[in-house]
Structure formats: C-alpha cells, structure tokens
C-alpha distance (Angstrom), angle and dihedral (degrees) to the residues before:
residue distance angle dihedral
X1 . . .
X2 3.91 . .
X3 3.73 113.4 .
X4 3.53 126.6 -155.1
X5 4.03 130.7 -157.2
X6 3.46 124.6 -171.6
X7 3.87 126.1 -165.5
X8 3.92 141.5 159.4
X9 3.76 98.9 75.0
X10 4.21 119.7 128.6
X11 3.74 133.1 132.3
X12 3.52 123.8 -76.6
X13 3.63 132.9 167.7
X14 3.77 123.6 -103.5
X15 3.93 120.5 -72.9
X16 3.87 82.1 34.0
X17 3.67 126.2 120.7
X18 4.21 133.7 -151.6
X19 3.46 128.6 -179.6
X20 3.50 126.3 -132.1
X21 4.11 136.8 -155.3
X22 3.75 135.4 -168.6
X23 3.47 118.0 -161.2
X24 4.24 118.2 -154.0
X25 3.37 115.7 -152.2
X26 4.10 92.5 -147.4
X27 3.68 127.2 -10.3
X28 3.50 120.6 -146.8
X29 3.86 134.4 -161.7
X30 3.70 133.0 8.0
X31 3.73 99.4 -100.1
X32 3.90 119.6 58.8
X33 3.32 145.9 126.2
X34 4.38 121.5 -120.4
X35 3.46 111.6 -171.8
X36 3.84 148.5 172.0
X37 3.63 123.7 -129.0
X38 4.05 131.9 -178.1
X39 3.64 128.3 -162.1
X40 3.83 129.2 -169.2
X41 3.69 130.8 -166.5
X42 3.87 112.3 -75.3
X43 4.13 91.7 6.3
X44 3.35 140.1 94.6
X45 3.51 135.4 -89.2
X46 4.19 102.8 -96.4
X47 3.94 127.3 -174.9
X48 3.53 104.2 -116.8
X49 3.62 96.1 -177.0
X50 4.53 135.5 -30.5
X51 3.67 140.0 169.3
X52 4.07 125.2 -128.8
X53 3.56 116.7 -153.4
X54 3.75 114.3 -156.6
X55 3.93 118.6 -166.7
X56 3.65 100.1 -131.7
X57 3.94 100.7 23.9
X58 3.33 106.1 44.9
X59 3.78 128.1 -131.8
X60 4.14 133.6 -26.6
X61 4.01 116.5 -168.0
X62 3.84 119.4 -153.3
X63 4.01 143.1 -145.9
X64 3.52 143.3 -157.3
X65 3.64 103.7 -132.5
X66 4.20 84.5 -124.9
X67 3.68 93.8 57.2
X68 4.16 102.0 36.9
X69 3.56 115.1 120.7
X70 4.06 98.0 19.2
X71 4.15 99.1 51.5
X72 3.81 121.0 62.6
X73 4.12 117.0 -171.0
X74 3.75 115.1 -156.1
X75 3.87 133.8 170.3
X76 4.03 130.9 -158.7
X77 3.75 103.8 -152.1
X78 3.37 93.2 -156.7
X79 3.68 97.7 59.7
X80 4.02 96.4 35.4
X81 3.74 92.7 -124.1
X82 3.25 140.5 140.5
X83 3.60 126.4 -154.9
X84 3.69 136.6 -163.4
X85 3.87 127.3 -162.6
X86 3.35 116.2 -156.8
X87 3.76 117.8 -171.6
X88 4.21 130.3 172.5
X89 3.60 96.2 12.5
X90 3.41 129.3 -160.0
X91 3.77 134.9 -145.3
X92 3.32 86.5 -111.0
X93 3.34 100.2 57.8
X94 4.31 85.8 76.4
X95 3.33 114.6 131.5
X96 3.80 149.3 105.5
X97 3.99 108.1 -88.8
X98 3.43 130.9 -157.4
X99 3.27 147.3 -176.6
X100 3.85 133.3 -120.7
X101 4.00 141.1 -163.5
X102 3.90 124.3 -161.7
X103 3.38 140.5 140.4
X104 4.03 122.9 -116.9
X105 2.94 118.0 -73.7
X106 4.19 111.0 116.8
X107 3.51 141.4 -12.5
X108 3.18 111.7 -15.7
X109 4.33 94.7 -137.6
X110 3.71 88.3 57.8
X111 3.80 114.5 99.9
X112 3.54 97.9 -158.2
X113 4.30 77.1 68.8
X114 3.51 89.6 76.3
X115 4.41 137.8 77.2
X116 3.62 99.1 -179.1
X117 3.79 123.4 50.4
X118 4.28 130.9 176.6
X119 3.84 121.4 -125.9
X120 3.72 89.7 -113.5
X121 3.84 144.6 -121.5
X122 3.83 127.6 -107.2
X123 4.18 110.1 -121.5
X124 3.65 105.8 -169.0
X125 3.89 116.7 -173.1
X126 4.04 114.3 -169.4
X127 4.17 119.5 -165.5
C-alpha cells in the first residue's frame, strides 16, 4: 500500500503564493502518473496540475488551463515528492488539494486515473 502525505497548504491573501509537497511512501514502476488535484465545496474534483513519467521518454508536466502560467509542479525522485508552486493566487483558487498516484492508463486530469490518493491540504485565498 503506497501512502501519500501532503503538507504546505494555509490561507493567504490574493497575489500570495505557498508551496506545497507530497510525500510517497514507495514509488513503484517506471511509468506513472503524480498529480495534483483541488476540490471546492459543491464542485468537482479537477486536476490542477501532474507529471507522467514514461520509461523510455522521459517526463511530460501538465496544467489546468486556470492555473498555467502562475503554478509550477516539480518532483525530486529521490525523495518521492511532489511539489506544487503556487504563485498569484486567486480567490478562486480555494479549495482542499490533494495529491494522487496512478499508473498510466488515461488522462491524466481524470481522478478515476488514479489508486492512491493523500488526505489533503486546506488552500485558503482571501480578497
């Protein structure tokens, strides 16, 4: 069983940024998708923004359209974890994000992609 624990989320006012990390307990083969995912109250769970790592051709990073050119995802293999920069939020970027683990198989933004998911981390983005 992988686990997955995210951290680095808080509430900061808009034009702010936070960081946050996701920590895998083991990863295991060579191609896989590691994603970010947000959810607000009353919406759906959206990719906001994931890596795929592809045995012979390397990596790919994705973006939500909403969240290109102001988030940057990044992961340091040797610490299996992901991180997500988030710079000039918005108010709507409010939501409880988590991270997710699954091999690939589909698109990368849909959750039903994924097998291992974090408990998530509270983003809070005041006007």
């Amino acid at each position: 069983q992988v686990q997955l624990v995210e951290s680095g989320g808080g509430s900061v006012q808009a034009g702010g940024s936070l960081r946050l990390s996701c920590a895998a307990s083991r990863i295991t083969g060579s191609r896989y998708y590691m994603a970010w995912f947000r959810q607000a109250p009353a919406k759906g769970r959206e990719g906001v923004a994931g890596i795929g790592t592809f045995y012979v051709s390397g990596r790919t990073t994705y973006y939500a359209d909403s969240v290109k050119g102001r988030f940057t995802v990044s992961q340091d293999n040797a610490k299996n974890t992901l991180y997500l920069q988030m710079n000039s939020l918005k108010p709507e970027d409010t939501a409880m994000y988590y991270c997710a683990l699954g091999p690939v198989r589909g698109n990368w933004e849909l959750p039903s992609t994924y097998d291992y998911w974090g408990q998530g981390t509270q983003v809070t983005v005041s006007s």
